[in-house]
Backbone as JSON, one array per atom type, in Angstrom:
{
  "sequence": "XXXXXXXXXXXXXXXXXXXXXXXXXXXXXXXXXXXXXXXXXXXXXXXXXXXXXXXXXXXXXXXXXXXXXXXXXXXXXXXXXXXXXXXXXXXXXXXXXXXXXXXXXXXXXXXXXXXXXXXXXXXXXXXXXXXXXXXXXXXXXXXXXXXXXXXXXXXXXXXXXXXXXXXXXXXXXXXXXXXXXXXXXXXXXXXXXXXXXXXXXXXXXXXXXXXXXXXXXXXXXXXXXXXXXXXXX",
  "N": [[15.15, 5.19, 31.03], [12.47, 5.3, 28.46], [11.76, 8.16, 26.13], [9.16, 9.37, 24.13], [10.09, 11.68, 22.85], [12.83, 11.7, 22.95], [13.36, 9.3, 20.66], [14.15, 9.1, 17.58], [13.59, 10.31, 13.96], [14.38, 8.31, 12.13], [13.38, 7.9, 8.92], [10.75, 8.11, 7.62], [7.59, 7.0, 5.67], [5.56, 7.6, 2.93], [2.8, 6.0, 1.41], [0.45, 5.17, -1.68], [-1.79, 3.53, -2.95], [-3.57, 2.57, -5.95], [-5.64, 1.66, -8.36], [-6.57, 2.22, -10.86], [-4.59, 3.76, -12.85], [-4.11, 4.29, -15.45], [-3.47, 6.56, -17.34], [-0.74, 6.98, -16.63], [1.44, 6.62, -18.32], [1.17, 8.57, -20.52], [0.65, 10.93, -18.94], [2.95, 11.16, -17.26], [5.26, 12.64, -17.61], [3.64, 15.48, -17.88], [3.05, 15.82, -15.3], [5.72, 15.82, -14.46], [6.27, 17.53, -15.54], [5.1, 19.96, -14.26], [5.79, 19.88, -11.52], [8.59, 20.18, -11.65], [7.98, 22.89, -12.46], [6.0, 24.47, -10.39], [7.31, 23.3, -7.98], [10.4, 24.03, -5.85], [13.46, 22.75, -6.27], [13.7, 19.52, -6.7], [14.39, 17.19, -8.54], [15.09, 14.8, -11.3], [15.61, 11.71, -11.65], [15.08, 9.3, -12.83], [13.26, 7.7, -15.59], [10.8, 5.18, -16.18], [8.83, 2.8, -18.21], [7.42, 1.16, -16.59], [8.52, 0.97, -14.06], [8.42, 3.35, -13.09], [8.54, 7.16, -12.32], [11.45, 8.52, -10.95], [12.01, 10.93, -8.49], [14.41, 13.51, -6.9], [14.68, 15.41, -3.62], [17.2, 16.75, -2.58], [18.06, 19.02, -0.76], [16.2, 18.4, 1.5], [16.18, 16.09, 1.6], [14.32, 14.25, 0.18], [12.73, 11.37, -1.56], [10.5, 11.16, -4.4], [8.28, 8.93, -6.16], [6.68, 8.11, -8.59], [4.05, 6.0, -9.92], [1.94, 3.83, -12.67], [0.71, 2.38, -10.5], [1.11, 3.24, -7.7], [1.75, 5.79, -5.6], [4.75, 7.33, -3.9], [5.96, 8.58, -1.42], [9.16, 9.24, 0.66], [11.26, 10.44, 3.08], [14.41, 10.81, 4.97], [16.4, 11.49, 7.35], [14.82, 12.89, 9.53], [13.42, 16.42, 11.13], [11.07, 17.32, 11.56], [8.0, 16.65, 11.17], [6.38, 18.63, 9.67], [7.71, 19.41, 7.03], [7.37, 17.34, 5.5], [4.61, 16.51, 5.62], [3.44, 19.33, 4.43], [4.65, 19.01, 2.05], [3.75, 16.61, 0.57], [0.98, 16.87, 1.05], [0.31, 18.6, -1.08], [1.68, 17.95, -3.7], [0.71, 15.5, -4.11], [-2.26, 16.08, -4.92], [-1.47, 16.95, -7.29], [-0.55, 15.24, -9.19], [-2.94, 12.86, -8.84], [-4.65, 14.66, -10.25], [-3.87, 14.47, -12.75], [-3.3, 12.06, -13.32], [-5.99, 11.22, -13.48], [-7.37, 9.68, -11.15], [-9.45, 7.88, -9.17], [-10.32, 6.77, -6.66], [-8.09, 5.37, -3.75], [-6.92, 1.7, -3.27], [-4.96, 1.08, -1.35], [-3.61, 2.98, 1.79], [-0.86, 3.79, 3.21], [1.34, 4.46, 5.84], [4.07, 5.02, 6.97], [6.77, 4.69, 9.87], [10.25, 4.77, 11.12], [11.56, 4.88, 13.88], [14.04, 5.2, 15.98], [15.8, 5.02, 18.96], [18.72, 5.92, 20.44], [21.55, 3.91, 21.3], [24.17, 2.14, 23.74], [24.8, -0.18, 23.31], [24.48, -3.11, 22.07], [23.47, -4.75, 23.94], [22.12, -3.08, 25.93], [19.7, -2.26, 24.75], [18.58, -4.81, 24.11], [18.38, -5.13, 27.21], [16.14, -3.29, 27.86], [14.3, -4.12, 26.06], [13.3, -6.29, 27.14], [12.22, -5.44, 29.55], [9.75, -4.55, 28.68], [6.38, -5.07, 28.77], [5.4, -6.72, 27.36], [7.43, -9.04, 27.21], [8.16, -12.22, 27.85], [9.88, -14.48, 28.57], [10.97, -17.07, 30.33], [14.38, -17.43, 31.9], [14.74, -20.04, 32.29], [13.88, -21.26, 30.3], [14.96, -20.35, 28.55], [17.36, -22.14, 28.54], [16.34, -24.84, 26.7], [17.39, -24.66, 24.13], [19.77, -23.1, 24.33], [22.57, -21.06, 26.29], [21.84, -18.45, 26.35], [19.95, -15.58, 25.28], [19.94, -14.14, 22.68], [18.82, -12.19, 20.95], [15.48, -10.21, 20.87], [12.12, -9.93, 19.57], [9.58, -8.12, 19.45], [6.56, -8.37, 17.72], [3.46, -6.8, 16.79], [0.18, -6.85, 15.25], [-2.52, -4.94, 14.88], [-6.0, -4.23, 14.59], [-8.56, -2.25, 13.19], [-11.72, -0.7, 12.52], [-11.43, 0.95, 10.41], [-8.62, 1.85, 9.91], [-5.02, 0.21, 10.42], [-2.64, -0.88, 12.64], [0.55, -1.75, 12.37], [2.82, -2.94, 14.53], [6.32, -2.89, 15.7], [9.5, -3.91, 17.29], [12.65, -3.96, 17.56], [16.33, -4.49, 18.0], [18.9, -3.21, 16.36], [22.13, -2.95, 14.55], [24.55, -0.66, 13.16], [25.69, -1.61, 9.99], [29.25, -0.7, 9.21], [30.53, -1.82, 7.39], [29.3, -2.45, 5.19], [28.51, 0.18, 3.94], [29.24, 2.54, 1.99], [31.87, 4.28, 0.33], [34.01, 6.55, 1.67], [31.41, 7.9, 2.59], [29.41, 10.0, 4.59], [28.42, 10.17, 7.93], [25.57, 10.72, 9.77], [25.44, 10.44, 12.84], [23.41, 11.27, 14.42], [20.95, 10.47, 13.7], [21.46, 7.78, 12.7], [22.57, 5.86, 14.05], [25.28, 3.98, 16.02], [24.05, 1.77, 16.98], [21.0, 1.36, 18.32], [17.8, 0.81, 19.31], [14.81, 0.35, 17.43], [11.81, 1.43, 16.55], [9.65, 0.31, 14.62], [6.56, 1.56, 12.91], [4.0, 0.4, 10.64], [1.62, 2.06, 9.48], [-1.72, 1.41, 8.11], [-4.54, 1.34, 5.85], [-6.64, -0.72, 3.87], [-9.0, -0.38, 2.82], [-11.12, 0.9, 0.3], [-10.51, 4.19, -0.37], [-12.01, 6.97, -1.12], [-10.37, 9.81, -3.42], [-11.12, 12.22, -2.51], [-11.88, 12.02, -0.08], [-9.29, 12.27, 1.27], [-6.56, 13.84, 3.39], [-3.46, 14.31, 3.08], [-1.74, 15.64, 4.8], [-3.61, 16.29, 7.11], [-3.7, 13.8, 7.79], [-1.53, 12.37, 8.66], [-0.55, 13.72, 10.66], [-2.05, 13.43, 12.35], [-1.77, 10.57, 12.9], [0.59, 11.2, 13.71], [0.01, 12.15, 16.25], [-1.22, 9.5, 17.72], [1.18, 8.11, 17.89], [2.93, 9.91, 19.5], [1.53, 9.95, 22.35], [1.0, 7.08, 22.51], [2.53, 4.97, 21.83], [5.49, 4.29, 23.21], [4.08, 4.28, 25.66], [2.81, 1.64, 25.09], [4.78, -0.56, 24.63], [5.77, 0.0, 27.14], [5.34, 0.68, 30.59]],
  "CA": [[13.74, 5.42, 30.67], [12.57, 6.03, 26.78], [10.49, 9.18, 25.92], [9.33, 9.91, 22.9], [11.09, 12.88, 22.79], [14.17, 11.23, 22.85], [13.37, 9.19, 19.89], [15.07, 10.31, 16.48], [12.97, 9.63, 12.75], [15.12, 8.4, 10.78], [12.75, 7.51, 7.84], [9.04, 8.21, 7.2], [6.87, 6.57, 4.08], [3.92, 7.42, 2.93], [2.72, 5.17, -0.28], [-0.96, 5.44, -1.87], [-1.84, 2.52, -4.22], [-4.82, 2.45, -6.61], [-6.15, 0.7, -9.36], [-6.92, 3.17, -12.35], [-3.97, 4.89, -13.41], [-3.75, 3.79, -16.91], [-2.82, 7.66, -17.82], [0.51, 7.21, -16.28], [2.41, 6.4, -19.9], [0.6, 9.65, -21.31], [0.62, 11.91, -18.35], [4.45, 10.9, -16.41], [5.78, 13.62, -18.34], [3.24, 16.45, -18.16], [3.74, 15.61, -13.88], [7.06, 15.87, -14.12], [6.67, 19.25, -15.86], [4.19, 20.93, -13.33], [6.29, 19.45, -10.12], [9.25, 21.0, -11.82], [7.52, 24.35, -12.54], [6.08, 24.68, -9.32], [8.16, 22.95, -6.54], [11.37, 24.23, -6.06], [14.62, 21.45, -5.36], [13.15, 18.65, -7.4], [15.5, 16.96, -9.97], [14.39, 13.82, -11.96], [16.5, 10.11, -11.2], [14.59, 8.35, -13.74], [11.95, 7.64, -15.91], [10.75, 4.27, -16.85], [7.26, 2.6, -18.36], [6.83, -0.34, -15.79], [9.14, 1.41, -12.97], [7.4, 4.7, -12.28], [9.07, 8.21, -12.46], [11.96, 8.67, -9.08], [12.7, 12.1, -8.63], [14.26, 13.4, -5.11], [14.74, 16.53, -3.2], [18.63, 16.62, -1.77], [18.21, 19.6, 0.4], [14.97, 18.41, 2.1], [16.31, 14.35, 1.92], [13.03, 13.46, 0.22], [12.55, 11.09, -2.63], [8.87, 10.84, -4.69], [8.43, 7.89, -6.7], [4.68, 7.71, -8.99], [3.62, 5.08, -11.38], [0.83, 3.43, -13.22], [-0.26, 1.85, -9.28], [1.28, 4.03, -6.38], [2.4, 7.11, -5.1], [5.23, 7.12, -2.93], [6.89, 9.82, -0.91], [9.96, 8.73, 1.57], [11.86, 11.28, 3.59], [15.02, 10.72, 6.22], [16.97, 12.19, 8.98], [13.4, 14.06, 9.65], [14.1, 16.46, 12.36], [9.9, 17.33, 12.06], [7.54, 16.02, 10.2], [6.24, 19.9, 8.84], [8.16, 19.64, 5.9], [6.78, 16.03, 4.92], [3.24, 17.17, 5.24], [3.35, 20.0, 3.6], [4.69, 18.57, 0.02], [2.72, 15.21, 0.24], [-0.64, 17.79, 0.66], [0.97, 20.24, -2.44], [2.16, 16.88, -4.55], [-0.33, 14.22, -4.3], [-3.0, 16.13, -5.57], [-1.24, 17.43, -9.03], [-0.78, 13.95, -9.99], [-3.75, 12.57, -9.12], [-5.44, 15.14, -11.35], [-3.03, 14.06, -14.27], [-3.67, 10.73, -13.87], [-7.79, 10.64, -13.14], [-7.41, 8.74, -9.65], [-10.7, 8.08, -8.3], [-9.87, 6.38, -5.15], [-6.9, 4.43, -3.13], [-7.04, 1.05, -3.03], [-4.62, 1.07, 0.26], [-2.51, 3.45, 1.76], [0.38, 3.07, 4.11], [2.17, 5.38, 6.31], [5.67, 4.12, 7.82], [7.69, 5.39, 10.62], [11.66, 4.36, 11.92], [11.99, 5.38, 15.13], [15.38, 5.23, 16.7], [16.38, 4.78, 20.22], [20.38, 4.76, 20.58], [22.15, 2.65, 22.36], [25.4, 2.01, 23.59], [25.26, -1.48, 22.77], [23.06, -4.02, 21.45], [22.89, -5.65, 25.04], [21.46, -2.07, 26.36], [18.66, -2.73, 23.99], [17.88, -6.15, 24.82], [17.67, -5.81, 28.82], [15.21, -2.5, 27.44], [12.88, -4.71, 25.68], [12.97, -7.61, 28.32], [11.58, -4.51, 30.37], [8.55, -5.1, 27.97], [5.29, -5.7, 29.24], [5.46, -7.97, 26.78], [8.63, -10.08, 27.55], [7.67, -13.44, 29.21], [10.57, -15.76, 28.06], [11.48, -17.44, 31.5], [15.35, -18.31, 31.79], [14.84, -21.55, 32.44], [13.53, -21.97, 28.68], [16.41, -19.99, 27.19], [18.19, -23.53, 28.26], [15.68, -25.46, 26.24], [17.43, -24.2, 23.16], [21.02, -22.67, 24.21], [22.74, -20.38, 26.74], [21.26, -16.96, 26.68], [18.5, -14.98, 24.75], [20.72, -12.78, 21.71], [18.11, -11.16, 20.28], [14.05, -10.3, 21.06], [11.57, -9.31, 18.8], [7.97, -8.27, 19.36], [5.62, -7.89, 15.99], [1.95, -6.89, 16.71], [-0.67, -6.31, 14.4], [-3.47, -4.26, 15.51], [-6.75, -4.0, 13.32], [-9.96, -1.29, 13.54], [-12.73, -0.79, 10.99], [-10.4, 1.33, 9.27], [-6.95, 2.16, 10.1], [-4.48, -0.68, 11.37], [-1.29, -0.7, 13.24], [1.56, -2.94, 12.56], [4.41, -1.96, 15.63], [7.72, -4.01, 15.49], [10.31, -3.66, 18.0], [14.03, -4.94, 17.92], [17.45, -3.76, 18.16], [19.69, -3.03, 15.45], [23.65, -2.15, 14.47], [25.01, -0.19, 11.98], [26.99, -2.18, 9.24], [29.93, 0.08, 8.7], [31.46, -2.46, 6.17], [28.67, -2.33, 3.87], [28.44, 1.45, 4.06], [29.8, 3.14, 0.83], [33.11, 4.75, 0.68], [33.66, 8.15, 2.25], [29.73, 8.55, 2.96], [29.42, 11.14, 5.85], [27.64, 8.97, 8.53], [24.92, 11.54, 10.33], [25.04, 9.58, 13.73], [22.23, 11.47, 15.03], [19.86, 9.59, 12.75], [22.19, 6.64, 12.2], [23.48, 5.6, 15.4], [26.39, 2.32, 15.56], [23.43, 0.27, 17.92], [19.8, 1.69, 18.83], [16.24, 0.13, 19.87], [14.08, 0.71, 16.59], [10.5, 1.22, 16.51], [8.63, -0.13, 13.11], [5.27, 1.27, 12.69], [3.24, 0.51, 9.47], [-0.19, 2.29, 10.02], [-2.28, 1.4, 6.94], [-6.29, 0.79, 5.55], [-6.95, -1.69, 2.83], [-10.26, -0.3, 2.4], [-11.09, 1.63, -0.75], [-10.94, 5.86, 0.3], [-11.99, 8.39, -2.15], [-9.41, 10.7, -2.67], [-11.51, 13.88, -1.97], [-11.67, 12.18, 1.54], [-8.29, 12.06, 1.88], [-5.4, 14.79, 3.22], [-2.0, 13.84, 3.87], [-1.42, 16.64, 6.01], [-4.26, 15.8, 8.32], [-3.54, 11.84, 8.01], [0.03, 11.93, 9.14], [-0.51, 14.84, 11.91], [-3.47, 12.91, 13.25], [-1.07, 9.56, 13.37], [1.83, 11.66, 14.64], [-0.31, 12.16, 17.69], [-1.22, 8.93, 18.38], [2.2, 7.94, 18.14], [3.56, 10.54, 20.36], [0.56, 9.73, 23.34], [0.51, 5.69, 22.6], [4.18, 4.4, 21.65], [6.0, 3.91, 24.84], [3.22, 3.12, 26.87], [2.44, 0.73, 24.28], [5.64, -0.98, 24.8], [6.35, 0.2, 28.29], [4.94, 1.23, 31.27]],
  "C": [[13.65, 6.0, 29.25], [11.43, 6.77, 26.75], [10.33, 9.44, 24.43], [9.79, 10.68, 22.21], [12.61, 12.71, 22.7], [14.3, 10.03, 21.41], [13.73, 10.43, 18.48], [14.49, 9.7, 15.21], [13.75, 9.57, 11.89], [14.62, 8.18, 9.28], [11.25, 7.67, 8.34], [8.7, 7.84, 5.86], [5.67, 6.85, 4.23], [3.17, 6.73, 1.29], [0.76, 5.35, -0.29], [-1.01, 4.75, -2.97], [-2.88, 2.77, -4.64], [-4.53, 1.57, -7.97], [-6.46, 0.89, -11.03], [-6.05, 3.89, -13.15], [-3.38, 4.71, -14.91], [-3.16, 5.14, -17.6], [-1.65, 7.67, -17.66], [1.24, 7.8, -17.81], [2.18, 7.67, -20.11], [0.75, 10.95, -20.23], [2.08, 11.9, -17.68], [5.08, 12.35, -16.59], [5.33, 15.28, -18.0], [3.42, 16.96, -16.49], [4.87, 16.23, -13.64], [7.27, 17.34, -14.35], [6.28, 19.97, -15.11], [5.47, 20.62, -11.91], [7.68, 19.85, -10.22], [9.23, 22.78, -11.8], [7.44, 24.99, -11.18], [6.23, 24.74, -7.86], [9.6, 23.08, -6.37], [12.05, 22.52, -5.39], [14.54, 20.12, -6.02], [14.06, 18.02, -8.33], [14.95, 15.12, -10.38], [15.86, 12.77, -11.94], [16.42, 9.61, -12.74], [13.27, 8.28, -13.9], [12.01, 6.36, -16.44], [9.06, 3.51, -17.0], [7.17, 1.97, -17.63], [7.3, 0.03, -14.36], [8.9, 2.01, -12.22], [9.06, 5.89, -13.28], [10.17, 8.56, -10.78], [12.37, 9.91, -9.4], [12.97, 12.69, -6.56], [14.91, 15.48, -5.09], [15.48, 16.59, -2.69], [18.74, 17.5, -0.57], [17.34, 19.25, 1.29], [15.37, 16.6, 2.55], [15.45, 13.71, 1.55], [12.87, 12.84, -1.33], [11.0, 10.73, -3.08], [9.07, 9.7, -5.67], [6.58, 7.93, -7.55], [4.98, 6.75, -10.1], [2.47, 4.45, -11.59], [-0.68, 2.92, -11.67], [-0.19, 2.53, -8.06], [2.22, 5.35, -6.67], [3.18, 6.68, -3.83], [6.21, 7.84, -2.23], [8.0, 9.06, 0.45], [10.93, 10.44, 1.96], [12.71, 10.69, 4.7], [15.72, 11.67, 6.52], [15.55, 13.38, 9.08], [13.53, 14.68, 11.23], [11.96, 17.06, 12.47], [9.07, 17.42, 11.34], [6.57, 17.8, 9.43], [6.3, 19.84, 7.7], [7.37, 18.53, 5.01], [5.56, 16.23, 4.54], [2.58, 17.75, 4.24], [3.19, 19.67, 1.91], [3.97, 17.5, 0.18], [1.53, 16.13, -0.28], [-0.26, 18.7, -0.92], [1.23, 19.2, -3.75], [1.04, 16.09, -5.08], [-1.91, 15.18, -4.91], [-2.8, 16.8, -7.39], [-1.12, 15.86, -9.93], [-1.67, 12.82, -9.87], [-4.52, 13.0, -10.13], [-5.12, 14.82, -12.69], [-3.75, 12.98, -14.72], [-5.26, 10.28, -13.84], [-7.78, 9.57, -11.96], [-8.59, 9.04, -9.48], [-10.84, 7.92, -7.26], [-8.63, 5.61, -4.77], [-7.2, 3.28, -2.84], [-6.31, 0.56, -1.43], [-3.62, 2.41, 0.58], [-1.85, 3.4, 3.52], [0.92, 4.21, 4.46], [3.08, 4.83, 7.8], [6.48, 4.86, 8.18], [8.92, 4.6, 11.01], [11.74, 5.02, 12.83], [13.24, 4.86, 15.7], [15.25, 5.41, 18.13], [17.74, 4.48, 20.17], [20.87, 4.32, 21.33], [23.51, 2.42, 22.97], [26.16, 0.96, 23.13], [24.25, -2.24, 22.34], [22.49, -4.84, 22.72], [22.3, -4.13, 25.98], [20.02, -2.66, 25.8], [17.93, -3.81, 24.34], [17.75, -6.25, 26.62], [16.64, -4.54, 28.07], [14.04, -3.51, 27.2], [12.79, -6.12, 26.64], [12.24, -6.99, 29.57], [9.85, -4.59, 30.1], [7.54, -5.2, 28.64], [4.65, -6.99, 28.83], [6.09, -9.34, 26.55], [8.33, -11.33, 28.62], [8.23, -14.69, 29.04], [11.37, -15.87, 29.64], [12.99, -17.75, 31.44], [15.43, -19.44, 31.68], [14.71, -21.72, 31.21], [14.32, -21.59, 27.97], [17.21, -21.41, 27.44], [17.41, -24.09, 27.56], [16.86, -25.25, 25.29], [18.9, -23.68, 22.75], [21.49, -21.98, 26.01], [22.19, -18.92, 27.51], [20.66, -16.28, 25.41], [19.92, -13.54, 23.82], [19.86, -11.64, 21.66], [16.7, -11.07, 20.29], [13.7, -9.27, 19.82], [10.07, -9.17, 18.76], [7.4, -7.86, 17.98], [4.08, -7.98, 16.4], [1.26, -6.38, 15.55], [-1.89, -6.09, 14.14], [-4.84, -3.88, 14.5], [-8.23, -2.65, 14.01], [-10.63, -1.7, 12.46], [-12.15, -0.25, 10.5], [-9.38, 1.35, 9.08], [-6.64, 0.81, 11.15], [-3.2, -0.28, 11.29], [-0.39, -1.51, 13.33], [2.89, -2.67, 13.2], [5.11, -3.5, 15.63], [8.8, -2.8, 16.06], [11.91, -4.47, 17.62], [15.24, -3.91, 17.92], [18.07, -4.15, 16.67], [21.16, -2.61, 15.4], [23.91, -2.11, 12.88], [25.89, -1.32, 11.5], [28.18, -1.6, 8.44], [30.41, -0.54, 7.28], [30.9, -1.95, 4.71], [28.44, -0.81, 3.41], [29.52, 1.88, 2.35], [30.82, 4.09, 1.33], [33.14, 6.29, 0.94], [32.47, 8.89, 1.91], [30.32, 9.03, 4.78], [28.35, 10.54, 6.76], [26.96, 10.18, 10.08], [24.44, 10.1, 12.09], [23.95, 10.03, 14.54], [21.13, 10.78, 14.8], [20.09, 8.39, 12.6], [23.29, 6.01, 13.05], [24.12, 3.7, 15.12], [24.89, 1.37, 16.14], [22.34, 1.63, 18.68], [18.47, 0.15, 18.55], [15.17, 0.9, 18.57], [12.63, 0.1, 16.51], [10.36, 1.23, 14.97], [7.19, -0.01, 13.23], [4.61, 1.68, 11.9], [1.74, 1.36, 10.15], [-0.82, 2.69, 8.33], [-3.68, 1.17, 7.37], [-6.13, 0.33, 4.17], [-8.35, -1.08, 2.28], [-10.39, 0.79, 1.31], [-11.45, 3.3, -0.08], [-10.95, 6.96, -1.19], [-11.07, 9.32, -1.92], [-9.95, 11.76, -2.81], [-11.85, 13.36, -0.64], [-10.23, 12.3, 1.88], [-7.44, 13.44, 1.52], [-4.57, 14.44, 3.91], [-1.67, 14.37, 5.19], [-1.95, 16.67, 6.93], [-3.99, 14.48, 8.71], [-2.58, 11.64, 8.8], [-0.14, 12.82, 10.33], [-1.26, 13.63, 12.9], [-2.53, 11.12, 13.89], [0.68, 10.07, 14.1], [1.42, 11.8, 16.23], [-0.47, 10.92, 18.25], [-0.22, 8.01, 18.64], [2.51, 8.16, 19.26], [2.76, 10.31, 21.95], [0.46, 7.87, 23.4], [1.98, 4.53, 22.95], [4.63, 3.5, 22.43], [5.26, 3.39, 25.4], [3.12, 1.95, 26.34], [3.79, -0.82, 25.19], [6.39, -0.8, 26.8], [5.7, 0.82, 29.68], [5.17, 2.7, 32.02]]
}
């Protein structure tokens, strides 16, 4: 049985596109100086005119990314989303003010959910559990033998906020893995059941309506209350 509670985040995004930021070139800099001044941990990747600015946070696991069109905060092995909150709400409004943002043309907030596994065929009788699973045997002969790999992709719309959930199984690729990297299997398990869910709005939002810290709390709940059932009875 999968509880949400037994899920593990290995990655969270939160991106904020707009349309106006022609200050970037002129302001990147003055950003970089305030978010140095007053955020501790911070250290600067790179700066480039067409690229953005990447700067990341090593003890925290969190990289920010701004340029001329988006804002984009990423954080993994997240053991609770607190920390994420926090700096998005403390961040995103020093460089809006830099740059004169008036509103978001979309913004996007992306979860990895983990489920591990012992194998990749754990996983697949799991999602054949599905409410959604309705591939008869008989039709896996149409085609071959037996059913490798399932994959549900819905994509859920409102008047404002939509939900794009994607299910499948996954395995680590040790090969491709870089050479004596320290491999956090709590977060980064050989073979888990990974939840994918985009939850964005396309629609133009002023950003004095918008707070990260309420946005992401408010979709952490209906995560944590929807998820599973979603997928499972």
């Amino acid at each position: 049985m999968i509880l949400f509670d037994n899920l593990k985040l290995n990655r969270v995004i939160l991106e904020l596109k707009f349309e106006d930021g022609f200050l970037y070139l002129d302001k990147c800099g003055s950003i970089l100086k305030k978010i140095h001044a007053d955020f501790s941990g911070w250290e600067r990747v790179r700066i480039t005119p067409d690229g953005g600015a990447v700067l990341k946070n090593k003890k925290d696991r969190l990289e920010l990314l701004y340029s001329m069109s988006f804002i984009r905060f990423v954080q993994t092995e997240v053991e609770n989303l607190n920390k994420f909150r926090t700096i998005t709400s403390d961040i995103i409004p020093v460089i809006i003010s830099e740059l004169d943002i008036g509103r978001f043309s979309r913004i996007g907030n992306r979860y990895l959910y983990l489920f591990p596994l012992k194998n990749i065929e754990q996983g697949e009788e799991l999602i054949k559990k599905s409410d959604f699973f309705t591939v008869r045997e008989e039709k896996i002969g149409f085609f071959g033998e037996r059913l490798k790999n399932s994959r549900f992709v819905f994509v859920i719309e409102s008047d404002y906020l939509n939900y794009r959930l994607d299910i499948y199984t996954i395995e680590r690729d040790d090969a491709k893995l870089p050479e004596n990297i320290k491999i956090n299997e709590t977060y980064t398990p050989k073979y888990a059941l990974q939840f994918d869910i985009d939850v964005f709005t396309e629609k133009p939002t002023n950003v004095v309506d918008f707070d990260s810290s309420i946005f992401i709390q408010k979709v952490k709940k209906t995560l944590e209350n929807n998820l599973i059932p979603f997928f499972f009875k």
